[in-house]
C-alpha positions as CSV (number, residue, x, y, z in Angstrom):
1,X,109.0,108.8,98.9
2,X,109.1,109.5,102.8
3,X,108.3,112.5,104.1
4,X,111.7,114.6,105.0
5,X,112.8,114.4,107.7
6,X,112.2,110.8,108.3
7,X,114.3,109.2,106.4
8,X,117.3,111.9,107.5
9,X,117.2,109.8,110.3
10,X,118.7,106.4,108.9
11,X,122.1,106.0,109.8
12,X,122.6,102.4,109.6
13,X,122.4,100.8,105.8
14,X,122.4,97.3,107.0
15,X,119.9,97.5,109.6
16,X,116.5,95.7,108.7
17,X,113.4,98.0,108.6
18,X,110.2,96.6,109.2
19,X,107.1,98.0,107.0
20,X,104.2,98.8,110.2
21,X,100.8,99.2,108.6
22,X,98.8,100.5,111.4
23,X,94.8,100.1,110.7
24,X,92.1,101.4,112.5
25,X,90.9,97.2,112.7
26,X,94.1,95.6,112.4
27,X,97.8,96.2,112.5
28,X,100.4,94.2,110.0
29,X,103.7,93.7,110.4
30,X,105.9,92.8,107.3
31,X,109.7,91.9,106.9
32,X,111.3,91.7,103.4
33,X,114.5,90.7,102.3
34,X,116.3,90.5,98.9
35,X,117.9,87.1,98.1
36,X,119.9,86.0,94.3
37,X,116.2,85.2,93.8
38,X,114.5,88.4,94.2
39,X,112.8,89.8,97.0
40,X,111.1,87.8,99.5
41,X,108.8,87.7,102.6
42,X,110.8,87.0,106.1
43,X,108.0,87.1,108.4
44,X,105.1,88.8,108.7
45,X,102.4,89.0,111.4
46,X,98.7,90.4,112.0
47,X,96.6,91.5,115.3
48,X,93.6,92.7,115.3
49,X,92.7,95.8,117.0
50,X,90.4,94.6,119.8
51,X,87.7,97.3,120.6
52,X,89.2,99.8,118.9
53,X,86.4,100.8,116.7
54,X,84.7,102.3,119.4
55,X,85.2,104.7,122.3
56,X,87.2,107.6,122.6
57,X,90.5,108.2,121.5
58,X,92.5,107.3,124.0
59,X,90.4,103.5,124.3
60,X,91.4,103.2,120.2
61,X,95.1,104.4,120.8
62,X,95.2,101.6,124.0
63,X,93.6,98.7,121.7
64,X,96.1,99.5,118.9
65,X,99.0,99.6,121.5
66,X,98.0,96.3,122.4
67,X,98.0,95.0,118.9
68,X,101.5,96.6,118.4
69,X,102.7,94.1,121.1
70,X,100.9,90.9,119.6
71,X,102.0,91.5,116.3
72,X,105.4,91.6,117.0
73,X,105.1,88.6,119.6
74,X,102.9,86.7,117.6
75,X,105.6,86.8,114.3
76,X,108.6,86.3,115.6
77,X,110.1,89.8,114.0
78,X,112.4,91.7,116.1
79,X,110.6,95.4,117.3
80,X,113.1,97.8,116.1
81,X,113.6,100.1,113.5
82,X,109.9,100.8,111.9
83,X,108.7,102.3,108.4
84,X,104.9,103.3,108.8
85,X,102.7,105.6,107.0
86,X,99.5,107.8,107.7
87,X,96.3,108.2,105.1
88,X,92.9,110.1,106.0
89,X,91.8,113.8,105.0
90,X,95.0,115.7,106.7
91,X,96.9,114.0,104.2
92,X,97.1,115.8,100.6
93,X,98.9,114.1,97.4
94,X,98.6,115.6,93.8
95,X,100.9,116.3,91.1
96,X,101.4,120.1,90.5
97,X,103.0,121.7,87.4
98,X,106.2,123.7,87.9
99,X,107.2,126.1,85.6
100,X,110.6,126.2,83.5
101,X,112.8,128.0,86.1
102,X,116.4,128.8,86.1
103,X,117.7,127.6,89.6
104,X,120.4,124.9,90.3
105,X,120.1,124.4,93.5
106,X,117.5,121.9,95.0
107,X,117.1,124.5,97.9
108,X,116.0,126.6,95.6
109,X,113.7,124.3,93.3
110,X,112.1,123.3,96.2
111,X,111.6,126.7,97.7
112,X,109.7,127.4,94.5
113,X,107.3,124.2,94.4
114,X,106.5,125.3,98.3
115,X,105.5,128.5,96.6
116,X,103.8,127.0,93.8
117,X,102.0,124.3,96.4
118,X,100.4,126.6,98.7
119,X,98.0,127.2,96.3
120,X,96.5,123.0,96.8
121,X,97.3,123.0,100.6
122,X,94.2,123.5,102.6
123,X,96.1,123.7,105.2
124,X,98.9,126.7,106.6
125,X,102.1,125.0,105.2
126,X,104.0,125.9,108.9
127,X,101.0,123.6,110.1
128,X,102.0,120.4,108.0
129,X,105.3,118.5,107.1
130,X,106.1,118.9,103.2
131,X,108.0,116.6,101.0
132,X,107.7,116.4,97.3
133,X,109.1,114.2,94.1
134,X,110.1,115.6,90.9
135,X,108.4,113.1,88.0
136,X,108.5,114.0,84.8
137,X,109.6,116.9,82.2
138,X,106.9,118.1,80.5
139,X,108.1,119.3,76.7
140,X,107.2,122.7,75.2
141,X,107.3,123.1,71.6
142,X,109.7,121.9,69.3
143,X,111.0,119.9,72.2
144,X,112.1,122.6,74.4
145,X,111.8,121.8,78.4
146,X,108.4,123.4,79.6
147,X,108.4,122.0,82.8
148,X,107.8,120.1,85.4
149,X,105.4,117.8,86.8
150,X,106.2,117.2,90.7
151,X,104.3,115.2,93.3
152,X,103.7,116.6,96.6
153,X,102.9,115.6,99.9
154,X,101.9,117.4,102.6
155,X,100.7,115.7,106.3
156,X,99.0,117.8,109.2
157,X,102.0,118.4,111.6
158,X,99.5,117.0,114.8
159,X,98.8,113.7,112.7
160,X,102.6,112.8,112.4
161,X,103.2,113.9,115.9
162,X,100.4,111.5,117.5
163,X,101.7,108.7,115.0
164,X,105.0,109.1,116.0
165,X,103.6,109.0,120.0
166,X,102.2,106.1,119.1
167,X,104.6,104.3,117.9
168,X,107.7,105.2,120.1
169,X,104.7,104.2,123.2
170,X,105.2,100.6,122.2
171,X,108.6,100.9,122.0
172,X,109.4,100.5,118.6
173,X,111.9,103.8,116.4
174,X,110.2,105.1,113.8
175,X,113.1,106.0,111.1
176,X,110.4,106.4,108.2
177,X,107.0,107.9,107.6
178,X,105.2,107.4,104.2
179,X,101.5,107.6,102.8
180,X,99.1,104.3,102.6
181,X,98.2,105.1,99.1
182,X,101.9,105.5,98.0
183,X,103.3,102.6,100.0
184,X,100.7,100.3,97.9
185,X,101.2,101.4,94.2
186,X,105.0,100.4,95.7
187,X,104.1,97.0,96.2
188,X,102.4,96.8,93.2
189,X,104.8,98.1,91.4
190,X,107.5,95.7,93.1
191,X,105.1,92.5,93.6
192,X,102.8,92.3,90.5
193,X,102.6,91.5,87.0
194,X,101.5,94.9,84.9
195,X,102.1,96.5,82.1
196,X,104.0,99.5,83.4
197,X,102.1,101.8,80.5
198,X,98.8,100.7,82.0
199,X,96.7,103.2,83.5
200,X,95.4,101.2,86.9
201,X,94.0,102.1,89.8
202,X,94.0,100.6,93.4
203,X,91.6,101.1,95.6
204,X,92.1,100.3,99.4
205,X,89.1,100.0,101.8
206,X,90.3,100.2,105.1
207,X,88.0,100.2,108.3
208,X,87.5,103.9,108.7
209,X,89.6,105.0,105.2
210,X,89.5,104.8,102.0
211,X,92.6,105.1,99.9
212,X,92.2,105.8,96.2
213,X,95.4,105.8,93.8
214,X,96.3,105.5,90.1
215,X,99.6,104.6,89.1
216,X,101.0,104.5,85.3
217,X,104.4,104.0,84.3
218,X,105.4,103.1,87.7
219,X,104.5,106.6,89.1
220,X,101.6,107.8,91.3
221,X,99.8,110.1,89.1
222,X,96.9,110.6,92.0
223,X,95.6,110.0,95.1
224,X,92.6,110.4,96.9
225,X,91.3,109.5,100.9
226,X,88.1,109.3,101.5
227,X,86.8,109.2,105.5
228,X,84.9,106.1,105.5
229,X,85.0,102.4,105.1
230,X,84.0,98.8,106.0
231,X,83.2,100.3,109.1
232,X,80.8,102.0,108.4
233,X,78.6,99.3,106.8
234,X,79.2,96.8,110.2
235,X,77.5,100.1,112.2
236,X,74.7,100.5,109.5
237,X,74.4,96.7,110.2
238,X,74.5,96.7,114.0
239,X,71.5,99.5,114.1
240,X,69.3,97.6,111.7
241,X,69.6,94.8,113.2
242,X,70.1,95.7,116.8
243,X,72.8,93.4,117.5
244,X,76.6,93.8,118.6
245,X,79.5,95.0,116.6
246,X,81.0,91.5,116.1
247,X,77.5,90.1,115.2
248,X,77.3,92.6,112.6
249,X,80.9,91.8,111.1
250,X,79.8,88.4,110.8
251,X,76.5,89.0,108.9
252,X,78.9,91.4,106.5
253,X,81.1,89.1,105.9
254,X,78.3,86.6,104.9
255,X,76.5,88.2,103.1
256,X,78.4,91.3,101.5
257,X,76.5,92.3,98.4
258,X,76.0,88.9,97.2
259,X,72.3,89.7,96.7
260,X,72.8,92.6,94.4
261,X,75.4,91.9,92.1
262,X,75.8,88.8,89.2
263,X,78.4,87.1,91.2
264,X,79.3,86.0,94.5
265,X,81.7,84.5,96.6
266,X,84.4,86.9,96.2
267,X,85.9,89.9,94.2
268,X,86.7,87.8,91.2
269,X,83.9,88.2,88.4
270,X,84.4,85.1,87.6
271,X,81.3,82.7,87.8
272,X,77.8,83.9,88.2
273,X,76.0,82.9,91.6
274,X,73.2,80.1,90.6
275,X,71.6,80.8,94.1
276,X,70.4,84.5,93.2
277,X,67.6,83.2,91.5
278,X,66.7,81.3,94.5
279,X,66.8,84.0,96.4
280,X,64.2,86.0,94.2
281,X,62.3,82.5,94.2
282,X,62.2,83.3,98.0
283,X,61.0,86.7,97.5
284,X,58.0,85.2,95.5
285,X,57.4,82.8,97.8
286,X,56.8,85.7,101.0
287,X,53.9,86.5,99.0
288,X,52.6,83.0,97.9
289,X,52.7,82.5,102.0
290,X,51.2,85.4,103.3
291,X,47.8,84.0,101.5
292,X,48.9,80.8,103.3
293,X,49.9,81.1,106.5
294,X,49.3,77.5,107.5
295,X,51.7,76.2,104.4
296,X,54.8,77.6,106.2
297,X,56.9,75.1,107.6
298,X,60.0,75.8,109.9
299,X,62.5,74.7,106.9
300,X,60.9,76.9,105.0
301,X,60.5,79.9,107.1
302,X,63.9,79.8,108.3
303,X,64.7,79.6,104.2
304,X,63.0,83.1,103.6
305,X,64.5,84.7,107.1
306,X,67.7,84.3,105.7
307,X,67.1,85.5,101.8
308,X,65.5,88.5,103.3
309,X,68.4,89.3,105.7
310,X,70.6,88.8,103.1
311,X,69.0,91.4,101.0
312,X,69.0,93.6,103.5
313,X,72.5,93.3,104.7
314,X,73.4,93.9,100.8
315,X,71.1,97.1,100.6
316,X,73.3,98.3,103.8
317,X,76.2,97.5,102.2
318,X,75.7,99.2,98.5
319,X,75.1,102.4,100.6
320,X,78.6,103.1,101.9
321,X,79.9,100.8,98.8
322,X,77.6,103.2,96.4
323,X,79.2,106.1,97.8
324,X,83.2,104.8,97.6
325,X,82.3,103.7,94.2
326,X,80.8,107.2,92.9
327,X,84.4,108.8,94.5
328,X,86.5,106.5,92.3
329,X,84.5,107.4,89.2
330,X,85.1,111.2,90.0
331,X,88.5,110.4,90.8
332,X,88.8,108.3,87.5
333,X,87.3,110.9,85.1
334,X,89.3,113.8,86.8
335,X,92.3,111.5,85.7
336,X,91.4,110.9,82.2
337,X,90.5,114.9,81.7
338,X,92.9,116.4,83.8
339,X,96.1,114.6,84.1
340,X,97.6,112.5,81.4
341,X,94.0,111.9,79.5
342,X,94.3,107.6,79.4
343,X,91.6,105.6,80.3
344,X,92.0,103.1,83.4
345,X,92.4,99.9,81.9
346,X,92.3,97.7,85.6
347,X,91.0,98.3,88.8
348,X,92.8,96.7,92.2
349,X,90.9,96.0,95.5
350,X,93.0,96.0,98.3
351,X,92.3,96.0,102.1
352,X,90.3,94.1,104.6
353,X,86.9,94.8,102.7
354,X,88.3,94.2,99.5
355,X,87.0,90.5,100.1
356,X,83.4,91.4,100.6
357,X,81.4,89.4,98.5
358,X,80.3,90.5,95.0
359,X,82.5,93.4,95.3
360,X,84.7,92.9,92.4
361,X,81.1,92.9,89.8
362,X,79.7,95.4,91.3
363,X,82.5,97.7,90.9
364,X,82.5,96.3,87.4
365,X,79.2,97.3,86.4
366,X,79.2,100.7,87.5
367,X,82.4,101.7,86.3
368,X,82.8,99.5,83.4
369,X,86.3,98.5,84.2
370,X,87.9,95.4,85.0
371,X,88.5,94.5,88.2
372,X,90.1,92.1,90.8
373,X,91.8,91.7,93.9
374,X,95.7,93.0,94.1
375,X,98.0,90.2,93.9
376,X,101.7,91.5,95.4
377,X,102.8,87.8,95.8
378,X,103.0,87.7,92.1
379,X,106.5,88.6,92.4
380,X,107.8,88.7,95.6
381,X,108.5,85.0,97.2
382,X,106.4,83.6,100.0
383,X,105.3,80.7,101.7
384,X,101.6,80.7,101.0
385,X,99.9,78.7,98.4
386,X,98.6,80.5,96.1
387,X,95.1,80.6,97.4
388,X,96.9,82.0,100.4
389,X,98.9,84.5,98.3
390,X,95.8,85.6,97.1
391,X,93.5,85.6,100.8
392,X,96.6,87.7,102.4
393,X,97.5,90.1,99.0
394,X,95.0,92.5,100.1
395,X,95.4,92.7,103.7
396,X,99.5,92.7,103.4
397,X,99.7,95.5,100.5
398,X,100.7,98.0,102.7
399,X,103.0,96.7,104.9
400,X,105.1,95.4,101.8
401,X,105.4,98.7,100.4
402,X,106.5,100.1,103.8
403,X,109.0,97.1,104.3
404,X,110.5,97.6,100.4
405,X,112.6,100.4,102.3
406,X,114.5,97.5,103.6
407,X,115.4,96.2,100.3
408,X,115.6,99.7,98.9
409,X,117.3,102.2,101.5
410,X,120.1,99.6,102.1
């Protein structure tokens, strides 16, 4: 689904559209085609967004120009005709129930869900750009036609508008605007292996966003954004510590939550970390020396710096991670009692912090769910190995739900 208007400006079938996934740390380019073998990755390309993560926002809008430009030179792909999408709290997706109504026309069905919308828009509906998907009948008694279940999307007018700035700035035609949350349950639906009955949700952290979807018969029943990220636990970092941005990315990215969860590594529960109990060894071993001092030697000391900054790194992390994970458990139980009443039977990680170690358990634990990173190359053919397939799933999801308008518009 793209938000009218957009896609009203596609006049050319055969003209390839690029999927433009612009982050607030990185932008991806993808570019899909669809060969006698299925559909298949062309090219694809990342940049990262160089200072963007701070200043005002003119500096982030100049850093993300910049890594418009590299992507694109850096790939190989063509700048032309884009498909992008937006995501953050001016963005609203739910299902609604419509009524049975006697109408005909589309103009007037969709007069009616505006009418039947206001009522979930926040905002003034002349201040955002509406679109909206019929999904499914929902049967009255004895079989009769009740109603029916749409899903719509409304967008803050000024958000589209600055996107759309941006994006013509580095020379590029925007042809189609979409949500982040819906252009991912696209690639999953398109690029994994599920069960189409299975209840599943995907969760995307971004830098600054959180994206939060469940999908079940390849449909997005619900979405949810939340306004913060991986971000957020680099700047928790960088004030406990007192060191730079980039310093604290690197101790994130080392450390993660490997110190709080069973496993580490990765997002994949699958084998526990043998090092953990070393680490509380370590712990032990603080006290043992404060009684003696003259016992500490610099292997040793340097030993207990880093199983104490590691803690503490993880302690940073499980704030903002505690707080995404206590959203998706409202947002799963609001599911399960309010929409279609199944229970989430798989979780997917997706985005740049998706990889943070121990992740994957500690999402586990709390939610009692399975869960692992998404894997869109499951389907769709690439070049990567499959370690590869797996290391760029979560940063490309996306991009290749934007790009499927190639394969899918033409």
């Amino acid at each position: 689904m793209a938000l009218k208007g957009m896609i009203d400006r596609l006049f050319g079938k055969t003209r390839t559209i690029i999927g433009l996934d612009i982050g607030h740390h990185s932008v991806k380019a993808v570019e899909l085609a669809r060969s006698p073998n299925g559909l298949e990755l062309v090219r694809y390309g990342i940049a990262e967004v160089k200072n963007g993560s701070k200043g005002d926002e003119g500096d982030q809008t100049a850093a993300r120009l910049k890594a418009l430009g590299e992507v694109f030179e850096r790939s190989g792909i063509d700048p032309g005709a884009v498909c992008t999408s937006v995501s953050g709290e001016s963005v609203i997706v739910r299902p609604i129930p419509m009524p049975r109504l006697a109408v005909k026309a589309e103009e007037e069905f969709e007069l009616a869900v505006r009418g039947e919308a206001k009522d979930f828009i926040p905002f003034e509906m002349e201040d955002v750009i509406f679109d909206y998907q019929r999904l499914v009948e929902k049967a009255g008694k004895e079989g009769s036609a009740q109603g029916t279940e749409v899903l719509i999307v409304a967008v803050r007018r000024d958000l589209i508008d600055r996107h759309l700035a941006m994006v013509e700035a580095a020379g590029l035609e925007p042809l189609i605007v979409d949500v982040d949350s819906i252009a991912l349950v696209n690639a999953v639906i398109a690029g994994s292996e599920i069960n189409p009955a299975e209840a599943i949700a995907i969760v995307n952290i971004g830098s600054k966003v959180t994206n939060i979807a469940i999908m079940r018969n390849e449909m997005t029943r619900f979405t949810r954004d939340l306004a913060f990220g991986g971000e957020d636990i680099t700047r928790s970092i960088a004030s406990q510590f007192g060191v730079s941005f980039s310093e604290a990315e690197e101790l994130k990215r080392r450390h993660g939550l490997s110190s709080l969860g069973a496993a580490s590594g990765g997002t994949e529960a699958e084998a526990p970390d043998e090092s953990l109990g070393v680490v509380q060894d370590l712990y032990q071993a603080i006290e043992d020396l404060k009684e003696e001092p003259e016992a500490e030697t610099p292997k040793e000391d340097a030993a207990i710096n880093e199983a104490v900054q590691q803690r503490q790194v993880s302690e940073l992390s499980e704030q903002v991670i505690g707080d995404i994970v206590s959203e998706v458990k409202r947002s799963l139980l609001y599911y399960e009692n309010q929409l279609d009443g199944e229970p989430i039977t798989r979780l997917l990680l997706s985005g740049g912090t998706a990889k943070l170690k121990g992740l994957g358990p500690y999402f586990e634990s709390v939610l009692d769910v399975p869960a692992q990173l998404v894997r869109p190359f499951e389907k769709i053919r690439s070049p990567f190995s499959d370690e590869e397939a797996q290391e760029k799933g979560p940063l490309l999801g996306v991009g290749l739900g934007l790009a499927l308008r190639n394969v899918i518009e033409s």
